[in-house]
C-alpha positions, -999 to 999 in steps of 0.1 A, spaced: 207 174 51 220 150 23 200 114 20 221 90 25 218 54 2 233 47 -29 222 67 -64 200 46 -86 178 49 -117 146 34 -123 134 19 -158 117 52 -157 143 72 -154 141 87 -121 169 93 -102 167 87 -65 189 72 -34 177 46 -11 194 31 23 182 -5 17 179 -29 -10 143 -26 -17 148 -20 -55 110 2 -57 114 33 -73 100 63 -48 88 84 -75 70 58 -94 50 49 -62 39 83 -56 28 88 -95 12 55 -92 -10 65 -58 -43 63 -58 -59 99 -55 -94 92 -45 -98 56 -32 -92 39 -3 -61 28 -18 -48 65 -10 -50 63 24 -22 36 27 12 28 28 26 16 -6 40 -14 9 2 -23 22 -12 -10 -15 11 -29 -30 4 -62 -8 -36 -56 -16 -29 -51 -54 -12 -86 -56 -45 -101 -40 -66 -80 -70 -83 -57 -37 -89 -31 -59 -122 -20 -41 -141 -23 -6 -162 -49 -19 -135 -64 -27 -116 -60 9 -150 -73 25 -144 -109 10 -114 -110 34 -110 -118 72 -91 -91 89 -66 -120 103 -61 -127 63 -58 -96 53 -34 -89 80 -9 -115 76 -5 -106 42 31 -93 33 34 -55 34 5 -47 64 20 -29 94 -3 -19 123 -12 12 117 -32 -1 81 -61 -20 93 -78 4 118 -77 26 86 -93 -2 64 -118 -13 94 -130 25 93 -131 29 52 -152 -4 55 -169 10 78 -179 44 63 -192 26 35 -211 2 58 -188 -28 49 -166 -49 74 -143 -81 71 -157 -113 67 -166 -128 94 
């Protein structure tokens, strides 16, 4: 099945086709990925939303109220019962 979008190229190089105007280079994200933090176990949209705050760790996730952390650009519903439970493996939570 062909993928259907127009044909771009990144500053990278890559070459990839997307449907929508969202000008984010698949193949870049997936290099960029996090392979062993918490990071990794989210969406790049909600990575990329928690970067632009500086969350680059749990401690640093903890300083936030879930109601912040979830109104923040990128979050869909499915990303904060994965960072409630990666907050709480480590015996973190949200700020109250």
């Amino acid at each position: 099945m062909a993928i259907k979008g127009t044909s771009r190229t990144c500053k990278n190089g890559h070459q990839f086709k997307k449907s929508n105007d969202c000008p984010t280079c698949p193949i870049c994200e997936q290099e960029r990925k996090p392979k062993d933090s918490f990071l990794s176990l989210i969406v790049a949209p909600a990575r990329r939303a928690l970067e632009r705050e500086n969350i680059k760790t749990l401690e640093d996730l903890a300083k936030w109220t879930e109601k912040d952390i979830g109104n923040l650009h990128g979050m869909g519903p499915s990303t904060l019962p994965k960072l409630k439970k990666a907050l709480n493996d480590y015996g973190l939570s949200f700020k109250a």
